[in-house]
N, C-alpha and C positions, 0 to 999 in steps of 0.2 A: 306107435299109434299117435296119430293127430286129435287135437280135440279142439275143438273152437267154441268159445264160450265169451267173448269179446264181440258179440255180432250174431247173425243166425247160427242156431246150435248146430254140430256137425261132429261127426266122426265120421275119421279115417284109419285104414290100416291098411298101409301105404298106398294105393291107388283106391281101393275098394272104401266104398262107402257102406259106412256100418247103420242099418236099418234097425229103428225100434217099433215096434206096432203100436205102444200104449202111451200115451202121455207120460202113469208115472213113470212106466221104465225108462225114457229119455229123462225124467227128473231127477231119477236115483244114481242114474247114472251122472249125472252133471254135478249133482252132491258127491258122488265121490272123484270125480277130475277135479275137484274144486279143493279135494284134499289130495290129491293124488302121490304116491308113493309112502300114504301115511294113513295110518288102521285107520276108520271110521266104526264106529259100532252101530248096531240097529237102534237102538233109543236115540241115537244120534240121529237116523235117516229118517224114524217116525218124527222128532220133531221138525226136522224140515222141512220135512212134507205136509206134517197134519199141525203144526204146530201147539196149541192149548188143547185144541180139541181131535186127537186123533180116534178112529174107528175103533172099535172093542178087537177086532183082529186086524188091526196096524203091523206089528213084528210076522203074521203069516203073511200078509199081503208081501211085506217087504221080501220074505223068501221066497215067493211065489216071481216077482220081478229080477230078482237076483237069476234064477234058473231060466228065465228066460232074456237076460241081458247075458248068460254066458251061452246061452243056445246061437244068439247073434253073433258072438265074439267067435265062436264055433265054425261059424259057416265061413268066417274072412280068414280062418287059419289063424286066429287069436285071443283061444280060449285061457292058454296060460296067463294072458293080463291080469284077470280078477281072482285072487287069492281068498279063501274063509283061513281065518286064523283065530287063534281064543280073544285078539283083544278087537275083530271085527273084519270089517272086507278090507282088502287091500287091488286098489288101481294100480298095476307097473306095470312095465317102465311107462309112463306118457308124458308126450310133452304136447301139452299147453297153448294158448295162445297168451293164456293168463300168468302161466310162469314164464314165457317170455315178453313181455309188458314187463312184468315185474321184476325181473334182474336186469333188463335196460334200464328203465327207471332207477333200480338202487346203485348202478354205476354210474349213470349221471349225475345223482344227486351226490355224490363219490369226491366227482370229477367239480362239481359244484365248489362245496364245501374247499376242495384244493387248488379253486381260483384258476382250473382249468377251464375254460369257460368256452370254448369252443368247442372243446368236448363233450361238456355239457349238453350244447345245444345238439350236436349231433345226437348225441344220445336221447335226449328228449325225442326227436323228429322221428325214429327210428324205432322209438317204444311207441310210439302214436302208432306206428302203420303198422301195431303190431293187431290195431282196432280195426273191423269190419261194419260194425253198425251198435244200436244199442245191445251195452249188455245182457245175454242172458237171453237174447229174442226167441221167441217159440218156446218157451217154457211155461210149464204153470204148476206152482207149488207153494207150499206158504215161505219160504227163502226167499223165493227171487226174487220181490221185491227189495228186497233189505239187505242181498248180497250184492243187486244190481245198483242202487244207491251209492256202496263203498267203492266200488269197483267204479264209478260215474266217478264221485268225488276225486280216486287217486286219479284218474284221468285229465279233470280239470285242474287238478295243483300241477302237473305235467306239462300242458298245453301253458296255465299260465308262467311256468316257470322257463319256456322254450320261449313266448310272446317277451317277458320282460328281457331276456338274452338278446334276442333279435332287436327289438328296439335299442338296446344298449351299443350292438352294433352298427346301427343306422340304417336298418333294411326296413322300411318304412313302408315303401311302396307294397313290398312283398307281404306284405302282414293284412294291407287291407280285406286279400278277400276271404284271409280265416278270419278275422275279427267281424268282419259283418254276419260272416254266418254264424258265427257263435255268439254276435248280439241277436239277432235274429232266433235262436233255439232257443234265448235265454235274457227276453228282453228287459227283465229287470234285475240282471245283475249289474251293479253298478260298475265293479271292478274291471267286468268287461268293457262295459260301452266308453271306461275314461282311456281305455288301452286304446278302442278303436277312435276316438277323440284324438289320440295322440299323434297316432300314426298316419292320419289323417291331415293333420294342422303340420305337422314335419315334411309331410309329402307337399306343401305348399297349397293345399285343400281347404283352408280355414274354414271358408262357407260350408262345405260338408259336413266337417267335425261340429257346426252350430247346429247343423240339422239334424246330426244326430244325438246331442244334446234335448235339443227340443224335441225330438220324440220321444226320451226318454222322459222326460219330462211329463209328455201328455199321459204316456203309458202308465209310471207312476200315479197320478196324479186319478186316472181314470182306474185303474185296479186297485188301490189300496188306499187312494183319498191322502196322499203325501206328499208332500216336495220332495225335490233331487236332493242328496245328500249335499255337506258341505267339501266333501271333495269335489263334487264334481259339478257344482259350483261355483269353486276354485277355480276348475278348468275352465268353466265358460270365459268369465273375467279373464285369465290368461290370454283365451285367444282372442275378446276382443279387443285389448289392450296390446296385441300384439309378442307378447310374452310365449315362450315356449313353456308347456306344460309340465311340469314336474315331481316328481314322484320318487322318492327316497327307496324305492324296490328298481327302479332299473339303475344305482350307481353303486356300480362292484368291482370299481378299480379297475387296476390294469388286471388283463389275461396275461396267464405263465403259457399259451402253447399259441 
């Protein structure tokens, strides 16, 4: 069984697409792919669901969604998946979108740490497309926000740990048009905008990398009433002095592969 939770919510069981009719029952179920092949108990799916404030019959409800997310699993010839056991429901076998993100991830970061670094990055690029869209999409429960958050987050330590590789390697040009989109989603990340500063001023771009300085600059300045940080600040100075912009996260020595 397929589960996508990295993008619009979806099951599979193998070609067949698994239908839920109610909101929570796509929720309960996304809570338990989220643990999958590991007990979740009901006090567990009530707070996800309801969190502080759940209904006075929250634990019926959840067995009412249970019987009928096995009634669904039923009709695609995969009602074995969902297991009641004494320490909760049990999702298997499934695989994920989310557990594979996440063991690409933990073998590049692997491959990282052992100064294999082109590994790395493949590994990085490869857990990326392991993403369809925001996580979590089409759901609503009291989770998702706050599982979609962690799940954003390891995404961008991901992406920026693939950008700083790639710059290491001098693929400059190739970077611009994920850095501008990802300044663009997130235009007051600084760390972003000094990455696409960089890639920009090395591409022989100076004048753009100032432009996008300056509208970080305005954007700050008009959202939160701030100056640019001194990093990137730093970088302005660099480029107009002509200096390459520098950054003690993209020098990682030599690569072993």
């Amino acid at each position: 069984m397929q589960v996508s939770l990295l993008g619009p919510f979806d099951v599979r069981a193998g070609a067949r697409p698994v239908r839920f009719s109610r909101p929570r029952q796509r929720a309960v179920f996304a809570a338990l792919a989220l643990s999958a092949n590991r007990p979740v108990n009901a006090e567990a799916i009530v707070d996800m669901l309801w969190g502080w404030s759940p209904p006075a019959a929250a634990r019926n409800q959840i067995q009412v969604h249970i019987s009928h997310i096995r009634k669904r699993l039923r009709e695609v010839g995969a009602d074995d998946r969902l297991e009641t056991r004494t320490d909760g429901y049990v999702l298997r076998p499934v695989r994920s979108d989310v557990e594979v993100f996440t063991s690409l991830a933990d073998e590049a970061a692997g491959d990282f740490r052992a100064h294999r670094y082109h590994s790395a990055a493949d590994g990085c690029r490869r857990a990326l497309q392991a993403w369809s869209g925001p996580a979590l999409s089409g759901l609503d429960a009291e989770f998702v926000s706050g599982q979609a958050r962690i799940l954003e987050e390891q995404r961008s330590v991901v992406f920026r740990r693939l950008v700083d590789l790639e710059l290491n390697f001098g693929h400059f040009e190739a970077l611009i048009p994920e850095l501008t989109e990802a300044v663009q989603k997130d235009p007051l990340d600084d760390g972003l905008r000094l990455r696409l500063m960089t890639a920009l001023q090395r591409s022989g771009r100076s004048a753009d990398a100032l432009d996008v300085y300056q509208d970080g600059r305005r954007q700050l300045n008009r959202e939160l009433g701030l100056d640019p940080t001194r990093m990137l600040q730093n970088a302005e100075t660099a480029v107009l002095h002509s200096r390459p912009i520098e950054h003690e996260a993209w020098d990682f020595g030599d690569s072993t592969d």
